[in-house]
N, C-alpha and C positions, 0 to 999 in steps of 0.2 A: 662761967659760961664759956664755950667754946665757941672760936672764932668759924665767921664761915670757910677760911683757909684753911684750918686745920681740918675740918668737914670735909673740904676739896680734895685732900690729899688723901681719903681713903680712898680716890677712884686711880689713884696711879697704879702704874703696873701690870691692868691688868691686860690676857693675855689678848683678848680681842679688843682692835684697836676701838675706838668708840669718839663718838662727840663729848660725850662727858670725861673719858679722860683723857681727849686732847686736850680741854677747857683746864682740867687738873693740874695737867704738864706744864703748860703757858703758866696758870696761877703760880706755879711753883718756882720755876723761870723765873718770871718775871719780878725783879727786884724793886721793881716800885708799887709794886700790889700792894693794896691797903692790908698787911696781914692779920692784923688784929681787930679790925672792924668786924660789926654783927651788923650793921645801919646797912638796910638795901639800896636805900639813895643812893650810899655814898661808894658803893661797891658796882653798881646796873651804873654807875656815868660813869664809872673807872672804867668797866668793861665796854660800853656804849664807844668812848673815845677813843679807846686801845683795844678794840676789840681784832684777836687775832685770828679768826677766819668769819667765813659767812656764816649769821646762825647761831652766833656764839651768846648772845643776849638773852635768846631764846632759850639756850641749854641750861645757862646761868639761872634765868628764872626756875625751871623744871628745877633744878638743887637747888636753888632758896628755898620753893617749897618740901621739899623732902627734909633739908637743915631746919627748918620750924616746927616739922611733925617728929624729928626726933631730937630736938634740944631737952 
């Protein structure tokens, strides 16, 4: 099964900046991401306490659901 990081990471790059792949970027950055985790718990309080802009909980959900409808 793939992780929801590896999920996160199809939104880099692209060319219009966006919330989801700012969310992306920081995931990827970010060296203490849970990267291997699928558990929403444990991913929505990682992001919840280090979340790196306004908004970002909310974006994060919006791709959890997208990462469950194409797992």
């Amino acid at each position: 099964m793939r992780s929801f990081y590896q999920y996160a990471k199809s939104y880099r790059g692209e060319l219009k900046i966006t919330d989801e792949g700012r969310l992306a970027e920081w995931i990827v950055d970010d060296f203490d991401f849970p990267k291997q985790s699928t558990d929403y718990d444990e991913l929505s309080e990682y992001i919840e306490w280090n979340s790196p802009f306004p908004g970002a909980a909310s974006v994060f959900d919006k791709l959890w659901t997208e990462y469950l409808e194409r797992r």
